[in-house]
N, C-alpha and C positions, 0 to 999 in steps of 0.2 A: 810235243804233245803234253797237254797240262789235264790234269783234272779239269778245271774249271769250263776248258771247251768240251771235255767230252758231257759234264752237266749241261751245257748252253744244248750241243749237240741233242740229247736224251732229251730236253725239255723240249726245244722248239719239236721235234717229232711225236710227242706225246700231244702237243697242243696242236698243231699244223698250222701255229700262225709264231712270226719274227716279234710281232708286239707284242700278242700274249705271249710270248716265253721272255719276254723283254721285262713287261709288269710283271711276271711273278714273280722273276731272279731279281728283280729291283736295280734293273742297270738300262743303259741309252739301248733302242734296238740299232746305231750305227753299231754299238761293242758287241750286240748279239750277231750282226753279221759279220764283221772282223775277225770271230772267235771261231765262226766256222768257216769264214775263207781260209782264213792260217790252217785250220784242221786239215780241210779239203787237200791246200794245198802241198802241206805237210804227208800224207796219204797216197797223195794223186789219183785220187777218186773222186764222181762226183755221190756227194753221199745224200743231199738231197736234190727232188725236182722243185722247181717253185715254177709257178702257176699265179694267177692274177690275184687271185684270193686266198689262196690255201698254199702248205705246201707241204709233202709227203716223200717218205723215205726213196731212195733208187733201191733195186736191188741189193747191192753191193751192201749201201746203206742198212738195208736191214739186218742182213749179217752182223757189220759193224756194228749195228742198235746192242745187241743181244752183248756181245763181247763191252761193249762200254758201260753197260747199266750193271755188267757183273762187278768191271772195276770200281765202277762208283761206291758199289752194296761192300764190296772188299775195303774200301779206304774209307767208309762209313763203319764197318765194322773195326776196325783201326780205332778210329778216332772214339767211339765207345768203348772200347775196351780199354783205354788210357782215362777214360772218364770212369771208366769203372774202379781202374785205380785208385782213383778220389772220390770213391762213394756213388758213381755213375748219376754226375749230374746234369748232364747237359746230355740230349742227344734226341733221334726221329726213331718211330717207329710207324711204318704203313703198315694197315690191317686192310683185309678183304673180306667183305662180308654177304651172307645171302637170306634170305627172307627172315619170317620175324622170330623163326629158331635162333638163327644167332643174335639177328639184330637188336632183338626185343626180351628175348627167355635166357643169353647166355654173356652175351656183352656188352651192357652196363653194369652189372653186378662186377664181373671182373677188373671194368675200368675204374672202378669207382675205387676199388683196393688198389688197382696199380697208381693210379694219380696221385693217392695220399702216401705208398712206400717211395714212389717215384716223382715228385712233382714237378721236375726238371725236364725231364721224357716229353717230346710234342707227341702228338699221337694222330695221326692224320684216318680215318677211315672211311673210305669208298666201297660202296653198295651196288652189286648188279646180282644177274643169273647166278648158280651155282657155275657153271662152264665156264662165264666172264672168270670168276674169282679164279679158276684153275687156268686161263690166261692170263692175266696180271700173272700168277705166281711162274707161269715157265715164261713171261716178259719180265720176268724183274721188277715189275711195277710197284709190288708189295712185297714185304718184307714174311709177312705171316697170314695165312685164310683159312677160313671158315670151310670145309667142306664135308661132304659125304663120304665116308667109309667104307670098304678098301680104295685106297687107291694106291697104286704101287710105287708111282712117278715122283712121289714125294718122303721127306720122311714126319709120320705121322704120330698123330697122340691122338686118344680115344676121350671126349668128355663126357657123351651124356647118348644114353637110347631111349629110341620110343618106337612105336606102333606106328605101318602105315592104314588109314582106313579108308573105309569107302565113304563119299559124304552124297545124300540122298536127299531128293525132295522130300518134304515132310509128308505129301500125300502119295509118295511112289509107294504102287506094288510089294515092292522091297522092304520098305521101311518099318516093316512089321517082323522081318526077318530076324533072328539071335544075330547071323553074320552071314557074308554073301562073299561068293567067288568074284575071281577075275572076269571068270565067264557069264556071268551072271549081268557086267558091265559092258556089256559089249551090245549089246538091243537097242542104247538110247542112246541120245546125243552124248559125250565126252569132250567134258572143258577139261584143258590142259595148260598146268600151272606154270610158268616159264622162273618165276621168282627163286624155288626152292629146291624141289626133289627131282624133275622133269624127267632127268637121267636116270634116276633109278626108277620111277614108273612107265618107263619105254623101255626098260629092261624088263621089267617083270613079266610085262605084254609079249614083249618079245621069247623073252626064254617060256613063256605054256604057251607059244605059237597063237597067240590068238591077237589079234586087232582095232583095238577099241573104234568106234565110229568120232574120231575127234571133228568137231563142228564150231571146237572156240579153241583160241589159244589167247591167255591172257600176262599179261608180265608179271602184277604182281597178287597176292592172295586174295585183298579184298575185292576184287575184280571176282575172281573166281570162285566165293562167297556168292556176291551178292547173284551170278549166274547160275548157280545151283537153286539160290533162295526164291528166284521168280521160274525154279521150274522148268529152265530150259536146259537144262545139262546134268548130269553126274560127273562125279568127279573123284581121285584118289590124292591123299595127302598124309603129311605126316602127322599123328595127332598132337605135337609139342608146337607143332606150327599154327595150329588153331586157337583163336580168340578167348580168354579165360571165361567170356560171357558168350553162353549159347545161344543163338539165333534159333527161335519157334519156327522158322521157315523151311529149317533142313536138318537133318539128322546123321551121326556118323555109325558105322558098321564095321565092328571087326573084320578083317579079312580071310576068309578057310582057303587053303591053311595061312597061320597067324604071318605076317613080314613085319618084320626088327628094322628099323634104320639106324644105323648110325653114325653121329656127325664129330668131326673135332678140328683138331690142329694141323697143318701140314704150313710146313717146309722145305724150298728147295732142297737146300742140306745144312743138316744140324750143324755139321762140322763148322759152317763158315756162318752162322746166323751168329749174331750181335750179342752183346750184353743184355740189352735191352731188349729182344726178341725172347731170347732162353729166359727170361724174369717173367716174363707178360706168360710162355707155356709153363715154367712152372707153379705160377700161379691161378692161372685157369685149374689144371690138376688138380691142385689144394683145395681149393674153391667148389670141385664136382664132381669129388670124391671125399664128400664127406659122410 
């Protein structure tokens, strides 16, 4: 068993196809199935199905997924940390990221100092749901992500709080209010944000027992912006996640009583994270805690 087929392995399953994990490792797809017949065979499992078009983990295989992308994250963190050696010049780092809290307010500032201390560091980052981002991180997909605070599954670092509010048509009822309840959100339609907080305002609903009437569910913010702005929905969000230019169409509302969100770092575990991983969280820290 070599590194290099548990990589081929890890990629063709991430990708579901023998070519695309063939162009991205930059090798012939005959070597890409060679690398995993020996594997297989080697195993005596089949660890993937293949199908016409596609092809997707067995069972067994998925297990196997989990245990090989830790080895690969272990022998990556190896080989940085011998880079670190020399100044930690060459090496990957995968980030997970969720709506324009992180994406937009908290990591390019950070990138933009680790590129210039680090300019060696590749830095790959993928963009989903907050819940995506907490898959990638217990898939091994990514090395470090963006989430919402507490979460216990990981080990975390706190960067930055803000307020969740209510966001209201401009001519609603409400919108003359100082600040409005949970309950108070529960009479109209309820567009629900998939991009950023979802989880923690299904929690909040949840824990004062109360239900909101969800009628939209959109993926990412400006969706759910512009669905409040023509009047068909309300809606709760983070106020760090909102646009620095406010839209006349809609208005946002404190929440009684006030809710805190907050977002940072997480890590499978610190113990085994990279050179290059512990560089990027402590300088986020540096950086949002000034």
């Amino acid at each position: 068993m070599t590194l290099t087929q548990l990589e081929v392995f890890s990629t063709v399953a991430e990708l579901r196809s023998f070519t695309a994990a063939a162009n991205r490792l930059g090798i012939s797809q005959s070597a890409v199935s060679h690398a995993l017949k020996s594997l297989e065979q080697e195993l005596g499992v089949e660890l993937l199905h293949r199908h016409q078009s596609q092809v997707e983990p067995s069972d067994i295989g998925r297990q196997i997924l989990l245990r090989a992308r830790a080895m690969l994250g272990l022998a990556d963190t190896l080989r940085q940390e011998a880079a670190d050696a020399r100044g930690m010049k060459r090496g990957t780092l995968r980030i997970g990221s969720f709506g324009p809290t992180s994406s937009i307010k908290l990591l390019p500032l950070i990138l933009r100092h680790y590129h210039a201390a680090h300019p060696g560091i590749e830095v790959h980052v993928v963009e989903g749901p907050d819940r995506q981002v907490i898959q990638w991180l217990e898939e091994r997909r990514i090395d470090i992500g963006f989430v919402v605070l507490p979460d216990e599954r990981f080990d975390t670092v706190a960067l930055m709080e803000d307020r969740m509010v209510a966001l209201l048509p401009a001519d609603h009822p409400l919108a003359n209010r100082d600040s409005v309840s949970l309950k108070d959100l529960c009479h109209d339609p309820f567009v629900l944000t998939e991009a950023g907080s979802s989880e923690l305002v299904s929690r909040l609903f949840n824990a004062a027992r109360l239900t909101p009437d969800i009628r939209f569910r959109c993926s990412q913010l400006m969706s759910t912006l512009d669905t409040v702005g023509r009047g068909e929905a309300l809606t709760v969000v983070a106020e760090g996640s909102l646009p620095d230019l406010s839209d006349p169409r809609y208005v946002k509302k404190p929440l009684a009583p006030a809710v805190v969100r907050h977002v940072g770092l997480a890590v499978l575990d610190q113990r085994q994270s990279s050179p290059a991983a512990l560089a990027f969280i402590t300088l986020a820290q540096r950086l949002n805690h000034r």
